[in-house]
DRENSEMAR-208880 format. One record per residue: x, y, z of N, C-alpha, C in turn; residue in three letters. Coordinates in steps of 0.02 Angstrom, whole numbers. Layout:
REM residues N
      nxx      nyy      nzz     caxx     cayy     cazz      cxx      cyy      czz     r
        X        Y        Z        X        Y        Z        X        Y        Z   ALA
...
***
This chain:
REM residues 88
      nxx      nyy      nzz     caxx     cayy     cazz      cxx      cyy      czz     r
      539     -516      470      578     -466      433      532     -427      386   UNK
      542     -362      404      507     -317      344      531     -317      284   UNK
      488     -327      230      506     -312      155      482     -248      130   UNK
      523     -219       64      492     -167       45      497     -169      -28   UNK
      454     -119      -64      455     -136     -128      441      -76     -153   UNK
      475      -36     -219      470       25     -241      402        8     -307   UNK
      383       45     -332      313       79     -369      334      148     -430   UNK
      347      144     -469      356      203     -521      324      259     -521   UNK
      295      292     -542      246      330     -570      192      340     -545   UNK
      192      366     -488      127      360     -448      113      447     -437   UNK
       49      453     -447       36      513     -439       -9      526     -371   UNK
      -13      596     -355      -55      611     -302     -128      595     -311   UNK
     -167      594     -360     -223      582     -371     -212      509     -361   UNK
     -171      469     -398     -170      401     -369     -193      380     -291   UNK
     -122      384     -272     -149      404     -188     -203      411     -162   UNK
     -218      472     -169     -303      490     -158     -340      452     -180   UNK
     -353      409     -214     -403      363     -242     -402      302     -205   UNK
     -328      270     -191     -310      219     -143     -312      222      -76   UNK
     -319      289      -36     -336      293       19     -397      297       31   UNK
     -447      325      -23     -528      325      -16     -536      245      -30   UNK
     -504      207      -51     -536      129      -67     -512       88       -1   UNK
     -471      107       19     -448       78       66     -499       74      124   UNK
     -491      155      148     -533      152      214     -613      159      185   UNK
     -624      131      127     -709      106      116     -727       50      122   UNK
     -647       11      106     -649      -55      101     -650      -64      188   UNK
     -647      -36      224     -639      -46      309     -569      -65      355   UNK
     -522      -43      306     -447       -8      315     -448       51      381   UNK
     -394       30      417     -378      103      456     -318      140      445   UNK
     -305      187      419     -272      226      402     -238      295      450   UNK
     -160      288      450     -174      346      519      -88      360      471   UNK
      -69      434      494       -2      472      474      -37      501      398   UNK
       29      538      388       16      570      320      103      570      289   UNK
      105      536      232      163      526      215      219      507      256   UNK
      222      447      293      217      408      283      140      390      315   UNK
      114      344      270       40      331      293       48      251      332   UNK
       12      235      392        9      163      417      -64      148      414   UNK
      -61       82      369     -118       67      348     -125       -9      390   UNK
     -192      -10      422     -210      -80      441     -272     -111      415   UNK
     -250     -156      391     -295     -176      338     -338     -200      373   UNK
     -337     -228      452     -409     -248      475     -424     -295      463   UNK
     -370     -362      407     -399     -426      385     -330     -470      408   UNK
     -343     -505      428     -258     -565      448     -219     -507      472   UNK
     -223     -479      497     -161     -452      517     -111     -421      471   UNK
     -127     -400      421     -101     -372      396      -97     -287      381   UNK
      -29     -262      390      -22     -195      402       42     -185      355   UNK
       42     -101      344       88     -101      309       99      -34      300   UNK
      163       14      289      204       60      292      212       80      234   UNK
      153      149      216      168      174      140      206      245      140   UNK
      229      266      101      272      326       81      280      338        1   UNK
      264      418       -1      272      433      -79      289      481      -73   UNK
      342      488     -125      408      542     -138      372      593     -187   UNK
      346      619     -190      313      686     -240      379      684     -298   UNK
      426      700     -284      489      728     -323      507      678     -379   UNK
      505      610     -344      526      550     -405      455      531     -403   UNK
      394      537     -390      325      480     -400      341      416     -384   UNK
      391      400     -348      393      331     -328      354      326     -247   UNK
      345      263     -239      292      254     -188      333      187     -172   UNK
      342      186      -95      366      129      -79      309       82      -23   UNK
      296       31       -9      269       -9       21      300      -66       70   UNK
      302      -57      124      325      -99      152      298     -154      206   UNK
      266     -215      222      250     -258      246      267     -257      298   UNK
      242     -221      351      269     -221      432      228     -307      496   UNK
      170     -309      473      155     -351      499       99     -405      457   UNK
       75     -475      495       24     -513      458       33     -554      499   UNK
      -38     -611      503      -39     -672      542       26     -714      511   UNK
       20     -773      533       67     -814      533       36     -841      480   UNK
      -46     -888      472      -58     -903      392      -33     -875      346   UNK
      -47     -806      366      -24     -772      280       29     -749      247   UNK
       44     -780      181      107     -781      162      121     -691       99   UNK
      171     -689      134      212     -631      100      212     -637       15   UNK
      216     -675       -1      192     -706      -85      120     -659      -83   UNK
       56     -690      -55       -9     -687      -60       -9     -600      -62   UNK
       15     -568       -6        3     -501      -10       39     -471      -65   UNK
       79     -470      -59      148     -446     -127       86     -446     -188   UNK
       54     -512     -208       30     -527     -248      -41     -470     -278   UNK
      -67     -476     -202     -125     -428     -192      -93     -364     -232   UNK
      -55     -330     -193      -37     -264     -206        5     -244     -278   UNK
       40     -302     -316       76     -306     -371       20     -299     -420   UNK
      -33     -330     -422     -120     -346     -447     -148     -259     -457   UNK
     -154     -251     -386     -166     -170     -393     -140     -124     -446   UNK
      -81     -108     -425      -27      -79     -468      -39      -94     -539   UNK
      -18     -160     -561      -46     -156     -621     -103     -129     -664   UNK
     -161     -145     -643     -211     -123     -636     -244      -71     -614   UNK
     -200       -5     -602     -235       55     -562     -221       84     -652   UNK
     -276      144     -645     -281      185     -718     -231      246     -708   UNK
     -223      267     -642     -203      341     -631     -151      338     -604   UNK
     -100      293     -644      -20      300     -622      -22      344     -688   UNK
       57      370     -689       66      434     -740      111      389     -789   UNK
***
């Protein structure tokens, strides 16, 4: 089952900064709003979208190995968020 999870205040420069880290980090990245990102590590992939109008950004967990637990990534990406400078 896919989960999804909304994001506040996210700006376009945000974005842009998270898609250059991504595919540096050795991410494959394909669409444009909605973006499908494969992270290239466990199997994990995932379904982004950002609303310009509200700055919300949603994320959703489409796939991952069977080791890896939905906690662990959530965790990853909740980590981020906190931690990014260029939310508004």
């Amino acid at each position: 089952m896919n989960e999804r999870r909304s994001y506040p205040g996210i700006t376009e420069v945000w974005i842009s900064s998270v898609i250059r880290g991504l595919t540096s980090g050795g991410a494959r990245i394909s669409g444009n709003n909605p973006w499908h990102v494969d992270t290239l590590q466990h199997g994990v992939k995932m379904r982004v979208e950002w609303r310009e109008e509200t700055s919300m950004l949603f994320v959703t967990i489409t796939n991952r190995n069977w080791y890896v637990s939905r906690h662990d990534i959530w965790n990853t990406i909740e980590t981020l968020m906190k931690t990014c400078p260029m939310k508004s």
